[in-house]
N, C-alpha and C positions, 0 to 999 in steps of 0.2 A: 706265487707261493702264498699260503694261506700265512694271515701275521696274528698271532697270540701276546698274550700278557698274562703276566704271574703277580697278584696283588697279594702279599703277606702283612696281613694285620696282626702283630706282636700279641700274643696274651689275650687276644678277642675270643670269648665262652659263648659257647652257640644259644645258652640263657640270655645271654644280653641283649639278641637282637629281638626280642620281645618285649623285655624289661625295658630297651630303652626306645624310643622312637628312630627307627631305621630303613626312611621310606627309598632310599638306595640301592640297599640289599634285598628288601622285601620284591621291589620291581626285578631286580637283577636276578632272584629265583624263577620271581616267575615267566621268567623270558626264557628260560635256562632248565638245567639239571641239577639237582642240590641236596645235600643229607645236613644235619645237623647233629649226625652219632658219628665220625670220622672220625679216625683216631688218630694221637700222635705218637712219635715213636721214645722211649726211656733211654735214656733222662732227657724228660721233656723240659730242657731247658730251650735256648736260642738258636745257639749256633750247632749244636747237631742235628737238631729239628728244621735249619734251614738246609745244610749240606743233605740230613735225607730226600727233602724236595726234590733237588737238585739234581740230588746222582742217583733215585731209583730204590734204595738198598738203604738199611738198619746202619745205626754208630759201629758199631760193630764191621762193618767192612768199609765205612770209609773213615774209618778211626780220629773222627774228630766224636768224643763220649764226652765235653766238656765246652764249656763258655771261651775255649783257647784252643786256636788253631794248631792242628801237625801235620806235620809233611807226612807223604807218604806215596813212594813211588808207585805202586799198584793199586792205588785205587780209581774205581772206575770211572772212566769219562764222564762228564754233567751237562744237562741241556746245553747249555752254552756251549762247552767246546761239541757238544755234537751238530749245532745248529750253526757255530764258527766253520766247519770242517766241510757243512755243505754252502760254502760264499755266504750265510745267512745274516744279515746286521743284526747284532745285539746290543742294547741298550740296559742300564742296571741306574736305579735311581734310591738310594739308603739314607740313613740317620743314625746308623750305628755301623761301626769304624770295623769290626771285625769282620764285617761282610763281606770286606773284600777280598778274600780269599775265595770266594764260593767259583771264582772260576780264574783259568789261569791266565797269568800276564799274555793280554795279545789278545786276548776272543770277546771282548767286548769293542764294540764299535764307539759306544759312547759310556760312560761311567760320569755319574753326578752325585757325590759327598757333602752332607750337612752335617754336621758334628751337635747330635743331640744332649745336651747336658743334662743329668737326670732329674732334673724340676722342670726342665723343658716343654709344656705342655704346648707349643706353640711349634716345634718343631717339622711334625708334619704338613702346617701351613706353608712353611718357610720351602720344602720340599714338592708342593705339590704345584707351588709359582714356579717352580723353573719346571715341573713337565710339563704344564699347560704351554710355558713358554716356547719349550722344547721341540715333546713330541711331532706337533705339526710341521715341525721344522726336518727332524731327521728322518720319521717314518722307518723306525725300525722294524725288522719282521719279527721279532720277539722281544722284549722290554719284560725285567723284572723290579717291581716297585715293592720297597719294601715301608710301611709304615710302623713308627715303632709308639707313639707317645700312648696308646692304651693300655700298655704293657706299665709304662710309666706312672697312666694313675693308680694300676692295680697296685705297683710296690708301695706307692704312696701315701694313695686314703686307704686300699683294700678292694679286693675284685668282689663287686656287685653293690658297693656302694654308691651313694647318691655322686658324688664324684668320676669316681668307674664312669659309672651309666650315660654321665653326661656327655667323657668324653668319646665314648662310644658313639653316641649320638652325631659329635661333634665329626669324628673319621667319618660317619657316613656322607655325612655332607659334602667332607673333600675327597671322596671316593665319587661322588658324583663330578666332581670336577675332572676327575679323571679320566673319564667315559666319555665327559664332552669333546675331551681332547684327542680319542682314536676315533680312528675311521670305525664307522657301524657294522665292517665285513672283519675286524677284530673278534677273535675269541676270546674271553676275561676268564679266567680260571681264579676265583679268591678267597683263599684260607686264610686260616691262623697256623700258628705253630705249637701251641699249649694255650691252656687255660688260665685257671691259677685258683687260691684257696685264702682267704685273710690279708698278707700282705707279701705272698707270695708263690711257687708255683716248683717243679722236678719233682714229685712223687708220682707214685702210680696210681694216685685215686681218679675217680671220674672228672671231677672240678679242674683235674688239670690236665685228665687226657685228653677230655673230649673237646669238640672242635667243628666249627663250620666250615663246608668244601661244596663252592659252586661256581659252576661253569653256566656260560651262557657265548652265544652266537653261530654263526653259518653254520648248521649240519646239528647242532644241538639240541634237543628235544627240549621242548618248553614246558616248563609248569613238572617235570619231570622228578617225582619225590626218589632217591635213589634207594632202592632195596640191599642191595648188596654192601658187605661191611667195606668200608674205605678207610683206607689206612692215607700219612702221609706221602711213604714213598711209591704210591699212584699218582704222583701226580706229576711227575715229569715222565713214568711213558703215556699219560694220557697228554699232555701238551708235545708229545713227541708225535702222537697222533694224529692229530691237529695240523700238526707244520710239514706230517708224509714223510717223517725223519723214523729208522729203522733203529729202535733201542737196542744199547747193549747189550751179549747175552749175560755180562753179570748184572744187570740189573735185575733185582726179585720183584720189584714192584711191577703191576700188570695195568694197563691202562681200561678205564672207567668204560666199558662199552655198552652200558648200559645208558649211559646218559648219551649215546651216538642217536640221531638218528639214522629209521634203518636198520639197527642193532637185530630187530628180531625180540628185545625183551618186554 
């Protein structure tokens, strides 16, 4: 069974990885498929923007439209329990508390909580020692790792400042650490979720729609600039793809088949 991972860089603006030194991502494009106009979906705060990943489909049908969790009986299955449902290990690695929700009790295999405090700029180091730790150890077949402290200096100093930039910089480095840590027949699929604008981000301007989305490994076309608009919620049926796992039909989002190889595009 082919094993993927979902890397969510909180607040990461696809200007950044220019402005700051990001020899991680830049390699990681060009091995891979990748756009830097992906959208996110409104209100491009956190946790909507991560349940759309997740479950295929807009706030709106899976009714999390806010920074706090709701229940709700109909809404559609998420990688995870669809990737639970075929024997699949799932592995989920955070720094913000509300995440746990993105899938339900029982479909993760492994689950690892760092409680980032919001001056925290150190917290995705603290997080990325126990996957190195990890990883190697339990070989999940899909792992999703979510990094938050970029997001942290945007509210803080302000997105695109000399602060921002650095620790942009700073993620890519332990985003390399990351990569060391899966096997090479891994597929890395790694976005953001929003951007942001001064010392914050949920409008519907560019600075905090747009967003970098790229895939790289087995079957992936390399170097592969992605023409077609990408929205967020492609991006769990294209990891649905990847793992030979059959998406819901309420999912609206469509998987990336341009960045397949083989595709035809």
């Amino acid at each position: 069974m082919p094993q993927a991972m979902l890397i969510l860089v909180d607040g990461l603006r696809p200007d950044a990885l220019s402005a700051a030194r990001c020899p991680t991502l830049e390699s990681l494009s060009s091995r891979g498929a990748w756009t830097l106009r992906a959208s996110s979906v409104r209100p491009s705060v956190t946790l909507p923007c991560a349940f759309s990943m997740l479950h295929g489909v807009a706030p709106e049908a899976h009714f999390v439209t806010a920074n706090r969790y709701e229940q709700a009986a109909d809404r559609p299955p998420g990688l995870i329990e669809l990737a639970c449902a075929a024997s699949l290990r799932c592995a989920s690695f955070y720094n913000w508390e509300p995440l746990r929700d993105l899938s339900r009790p029982g479909a993760a295999a492994l689950s690892f909580f760092y409680n980032a405090r919001d001056s925290d700029l150190d917290a995705d180091d603290v997080l990325v020692d126990e996957i190195v730790r990890l990883m190697p150890r339990y070989r999940p077949d899909f792992a999703l790792v979510y990094l938050g402290t970029v997001d942290i200096a945007g509210h803080k100093h302000g997105w695109m400042s000399a602060a921002y930039l650095a620790q942009v910089n700073r993620v890519d480095r332990l985003v390399g650490r990351v990569l060391s840590a899966v096997s090479p027949a891994t597929t890395v699929l790694l976005a953001s979720d929003h951007g942001g604008h001064d010392h914050t981000h949920g409008d519907g301007i560019p600075e905090d729609m747009l967003i970098p989305w790229i895939i790289a490994g087995p079957g992936i076309r390399a170097g592969q600039c992605i023409r077609r608009q990408v929205s967020l919620i492609d991006t769990a049926p294209t990891l649905a793809r990847v793992m030979n796992l059959e998406p819901p039909p309420a999912w609206t989002g469509r998987a990336v088949d341009e960045a397949f190889a083989g595709s035809g595009a």
